[in-house]
N, C-alpha and C positions, 0 to 999 in steps of 0.2 A: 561546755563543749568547745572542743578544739576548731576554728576556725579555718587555722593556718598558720604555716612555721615556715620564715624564711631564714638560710642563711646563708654565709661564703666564710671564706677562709679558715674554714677545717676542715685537716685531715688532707682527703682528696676531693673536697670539694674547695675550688676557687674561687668561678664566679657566681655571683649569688643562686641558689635555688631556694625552691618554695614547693612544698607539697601542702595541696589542700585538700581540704574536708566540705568545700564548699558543692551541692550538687547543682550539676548541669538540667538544664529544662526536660531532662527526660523523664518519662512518668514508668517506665518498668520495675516496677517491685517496688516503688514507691513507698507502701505502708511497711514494707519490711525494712527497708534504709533510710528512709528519709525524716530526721524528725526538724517539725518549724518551730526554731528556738526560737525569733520575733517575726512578725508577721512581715512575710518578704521573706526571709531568709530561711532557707533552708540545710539544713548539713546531714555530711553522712555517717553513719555509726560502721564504718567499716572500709580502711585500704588495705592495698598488697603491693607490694612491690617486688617485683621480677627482679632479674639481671644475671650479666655473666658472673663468672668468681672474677672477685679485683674490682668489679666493677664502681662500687661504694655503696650495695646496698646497705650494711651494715653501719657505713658511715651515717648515713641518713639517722638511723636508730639512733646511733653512738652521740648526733649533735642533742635530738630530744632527748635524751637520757642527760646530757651534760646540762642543758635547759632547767632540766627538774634539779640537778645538784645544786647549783650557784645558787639555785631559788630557798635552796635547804637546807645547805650544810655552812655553819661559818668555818674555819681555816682553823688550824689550831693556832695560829698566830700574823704576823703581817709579813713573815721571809718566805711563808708556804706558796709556792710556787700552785696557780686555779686549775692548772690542767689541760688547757685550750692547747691543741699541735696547731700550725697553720701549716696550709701546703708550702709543701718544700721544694717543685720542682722547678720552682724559677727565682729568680733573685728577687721579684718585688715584695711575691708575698710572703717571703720568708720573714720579711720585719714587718709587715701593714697586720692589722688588727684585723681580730674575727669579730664578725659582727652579726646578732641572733636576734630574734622579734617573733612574737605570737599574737594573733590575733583569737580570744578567747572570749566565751559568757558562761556568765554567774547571775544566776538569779534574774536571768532576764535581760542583763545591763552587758554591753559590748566592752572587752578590756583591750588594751593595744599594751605590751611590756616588751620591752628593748634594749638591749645591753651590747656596749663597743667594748671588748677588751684585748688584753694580752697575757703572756703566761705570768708576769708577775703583778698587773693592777686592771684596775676598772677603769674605764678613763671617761666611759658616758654609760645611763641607766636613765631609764623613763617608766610612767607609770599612767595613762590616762583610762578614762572610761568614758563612755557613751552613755550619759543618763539621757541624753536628749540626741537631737539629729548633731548635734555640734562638742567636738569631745572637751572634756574639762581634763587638764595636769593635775594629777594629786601628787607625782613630784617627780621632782626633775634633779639629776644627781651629775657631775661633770669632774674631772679630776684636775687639781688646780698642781702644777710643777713646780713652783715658789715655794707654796709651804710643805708639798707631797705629801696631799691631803683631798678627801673628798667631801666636795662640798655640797650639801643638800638643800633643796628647796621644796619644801612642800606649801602645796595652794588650802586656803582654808576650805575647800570644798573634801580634801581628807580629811577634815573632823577630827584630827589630832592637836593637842591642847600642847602649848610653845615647849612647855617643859618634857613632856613627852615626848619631841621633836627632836627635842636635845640629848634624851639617850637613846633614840635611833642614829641620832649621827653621831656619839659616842661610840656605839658598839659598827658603827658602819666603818670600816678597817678598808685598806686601800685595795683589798684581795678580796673582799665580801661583798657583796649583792644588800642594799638598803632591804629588799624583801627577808632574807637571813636573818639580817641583825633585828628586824622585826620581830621578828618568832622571837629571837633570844631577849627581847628587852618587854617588861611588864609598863604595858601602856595601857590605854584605854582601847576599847573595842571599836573598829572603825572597815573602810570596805577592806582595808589591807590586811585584815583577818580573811576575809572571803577568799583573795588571793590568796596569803600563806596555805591555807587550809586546802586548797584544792591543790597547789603541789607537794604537801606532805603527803595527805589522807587520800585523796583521789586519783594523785598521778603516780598510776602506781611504777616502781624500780623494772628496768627492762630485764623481759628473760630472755638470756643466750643460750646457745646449745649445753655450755658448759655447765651450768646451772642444775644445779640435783632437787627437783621438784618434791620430793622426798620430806625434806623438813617442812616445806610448807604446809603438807596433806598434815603432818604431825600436829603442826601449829594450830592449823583448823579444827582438828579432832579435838587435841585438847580444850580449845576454845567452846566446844558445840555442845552447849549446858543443853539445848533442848532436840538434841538429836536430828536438827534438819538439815545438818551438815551432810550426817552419816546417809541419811533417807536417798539424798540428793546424788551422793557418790555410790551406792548400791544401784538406786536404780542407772543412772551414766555404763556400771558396767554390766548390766544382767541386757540394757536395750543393746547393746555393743556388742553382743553374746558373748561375751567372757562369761565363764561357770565359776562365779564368783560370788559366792552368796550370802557374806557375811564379812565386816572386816571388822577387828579391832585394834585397840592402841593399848600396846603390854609394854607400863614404865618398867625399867631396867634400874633407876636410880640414878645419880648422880646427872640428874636433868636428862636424862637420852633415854627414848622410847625405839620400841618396834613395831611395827606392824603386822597383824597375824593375819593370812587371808585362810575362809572358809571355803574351798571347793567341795561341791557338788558333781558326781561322775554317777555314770551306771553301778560305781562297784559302792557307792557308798561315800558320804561326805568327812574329805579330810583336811586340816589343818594346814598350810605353810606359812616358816615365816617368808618376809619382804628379801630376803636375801635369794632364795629359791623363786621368787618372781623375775619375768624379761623385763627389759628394760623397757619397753612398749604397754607395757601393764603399768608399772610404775609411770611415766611419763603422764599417759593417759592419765593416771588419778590426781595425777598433779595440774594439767591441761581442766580437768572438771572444777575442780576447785578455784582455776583462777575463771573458767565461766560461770560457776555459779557466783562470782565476785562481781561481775559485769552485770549480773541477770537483777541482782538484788542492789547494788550501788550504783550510784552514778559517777563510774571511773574511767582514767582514759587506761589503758592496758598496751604495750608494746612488747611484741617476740619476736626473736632475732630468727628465720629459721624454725618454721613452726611446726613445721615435719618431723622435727628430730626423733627418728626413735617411733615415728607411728605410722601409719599403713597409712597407704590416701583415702579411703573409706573413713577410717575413721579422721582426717583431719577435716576432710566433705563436710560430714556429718558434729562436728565442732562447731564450725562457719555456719553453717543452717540453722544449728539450733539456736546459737547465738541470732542471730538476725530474724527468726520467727518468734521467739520469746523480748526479746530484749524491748520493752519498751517504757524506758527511761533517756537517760542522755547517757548510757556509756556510750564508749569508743576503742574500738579495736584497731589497729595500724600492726603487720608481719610481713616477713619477708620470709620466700619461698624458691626454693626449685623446682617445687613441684608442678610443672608445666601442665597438667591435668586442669589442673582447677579452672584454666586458659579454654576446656573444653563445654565447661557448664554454664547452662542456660542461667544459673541465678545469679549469677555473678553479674553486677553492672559495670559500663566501660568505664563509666565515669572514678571508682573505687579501683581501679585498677591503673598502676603505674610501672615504669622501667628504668632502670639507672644504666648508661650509659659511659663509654671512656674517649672521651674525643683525641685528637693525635697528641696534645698540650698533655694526656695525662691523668683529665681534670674530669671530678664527677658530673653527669648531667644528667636531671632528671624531665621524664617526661610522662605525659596523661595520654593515658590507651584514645579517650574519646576525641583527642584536640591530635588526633599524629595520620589523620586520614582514610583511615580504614572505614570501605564500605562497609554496612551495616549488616549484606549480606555475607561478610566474609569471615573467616573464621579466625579470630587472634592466636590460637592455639597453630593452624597452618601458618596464618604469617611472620610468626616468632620462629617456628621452625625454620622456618626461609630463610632467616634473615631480613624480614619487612621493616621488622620493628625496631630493633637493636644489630650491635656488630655482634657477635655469636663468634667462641675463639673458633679461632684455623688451628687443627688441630696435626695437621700435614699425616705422611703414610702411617699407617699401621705397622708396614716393616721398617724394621731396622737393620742397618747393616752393622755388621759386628765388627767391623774393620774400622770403621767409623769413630 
């Protein structure tokens, strides 16, 4: 489970922010949010994040989504440019380094991973764990300008054998992340599996609005030898009252499937394909699918914009379910317009955050529970106000045509 993610200089964020997962002393709803991954420590399975447009909600996403890349993808070569923008509206940061860090647990064990780069190399990467109250280096990686080369140091408490050392920092390319070249090179089994493995398999790829949920429900279907996929998604839309009461997955061939829905009416149960379904129907069974993902794995999930395409009831009632059922270590992190959700009792303050644009430009984020609001006052009115965040001036309604 995710700890905490600090960074700065991307995008529209400058100076460092940090969104965490850690929960504050409050005991409301506790068994539905709060799971104790070592004892002391508690985290939440679930933020949100507000904000105006522009504001950088989406950057936020955009940095952990880049977080999960570096950790997964090697480069097709050493000219490929990593991807990192840094902000641009001032001269310093336009050339200083983005600089990323998560504090993370596996299996129990606290991980700290760190990374200084720029758009074409790495220049610093870390790697420690907490087996005990005092953390141990499994490696330490710095880029040396002499040879333009990076150079790796791993501690023998990595349990990786010198030779295997040696084709991780072979495949460790001045553009690639030591965790990458990992996955890519056949070593021995060591904690640096535990790492790759949960940013392959468990962290899962961010969904943006843009994103056609569609081939996923496909992927599932086909995957679901023992039908608990189907079970799962049936009932998501019969509780939802869609009169939906049957779906399947009709191959077309050449790898591309459709999907046929079964409605039930007064006059008689008939047939549609997925093309003759709203976009809201669709969405929805694509939103089920990545819950039933959360419900059964222990994964982090990020959605850009989680409303897209669905009624507030039904994204209500996503949020809920997820948080009454879920009890593993997933983690859910979205961002929203939907100022509702700002209205409901289950919602803790502590899970709840706002992105912000100060005069520089620059993103900033902040926590509902640390920004002063009495406890009898309603977040939902003082966002409307203007309590919380600057909220655009949006000036008259008329326009003059001469203008």
């Amino acid at each position: 489970m995710i700890a905490e993610f600090c960074v700065s200089n991307f995008f529209s964020i400058r100076s460092e922010q940090k969104i965490s997962f850690e929960a504050s002393s409050d005991s409301q709803l506790a068994d539905e949010y709060v799971v104790e991954i070592q004892p002391g420590v508690r985290l939440l399975k679930l933020g949100i994040v507000y904000g105006a447009n522009a504001s950088g909600k989406s950057n936020v996403l955009r940095a952990l989504e880049f977080f999960r890349q570096i950790m997964t993808e090697i480069p097709a070569d050493k000219t490929t440019e990593i991807g990192a923008v840094p902000f641009l509206l001032d001269k310093e940061s336009r050339n200083a380094h983005t600089r990323m860090s998560m504090i993370f647990y596996l299996e129990g064990e606290r991980y700290v991973l760190s990374v200084e780069l720029d758009k074409q190399r790495i220049y610093q990467e870390s790697l420690a764990v907490y087996a005990s109250k005092t953390p141990t280096t499994l490696y330490k990686r710095i880029y040396n300008a002499g040879s333009d080369m990076a150079e790796v140091t791993f501690s023998q408490k990595a349990g990786i054998a010198k030779k295997s050392q040696n084709i991780i920092v072979g495949n460790t390319i001045n553009n690639s992340t030591v965790i990458a070249a990992f996955g890519k090179s056949n070593v021995e089994s060591s904690r640096l599996n535990r790492v790759y493995d949960y940013f392959t398999n468990r962290y899962s790829e961010m969904v943006t609005p843009a994103v056609s949920l569609t081939e996923l429900v496909k992927a599932a279907m086909r995957s679901d030898e023992n039908l608990e996929q189907k079970r799962f998604l049936l009932k998501m839309l019969r509780v939802s009252d869609f009169n939906i009461v049957d779906i399947r997955l009709h191959e077309l061939g050449n790898a591309s499937a459709e999907i046929d829905f079964q409605h039930k009416t007064d006059a008689g149960q008939y047939e549609l394909p997925e093309a003759l379904e709203s976009n809201g129907t669709m969405r929805f069974l694509g939103m089920s699918v990545l819950l039933h993902r959360l419900l059964v794995g222990n994964c982090f999930l990020q959605i850009d914009e989680a409303e897209t395409s669905l009624h507030y009831e039904l994204l209500s009632y996503l949020v809920k379910l997820f948080l009454a059922n879920s009890d593993g270590h997933s983690q859910m992190l979205f961002t929203t317009h939907d100022i509702n959700l700002l209205n409901e009792e289950f919602l803790r303050r502590d899970a709840i955050w706002f992105t912000d644009k100060n005069d520089l430009g620059e993103t900033t984020l902040k926590r509902l529970n640390q920004m002063g609001l009495h406890k009898t006052l309603s977040p939902y009115n003082a966002y409307r106000q203007g309590k919380l965040v600057r909220l655009p001036f949006l000036g008259s309604i008329y326009l003059d045509q001469n203008d």
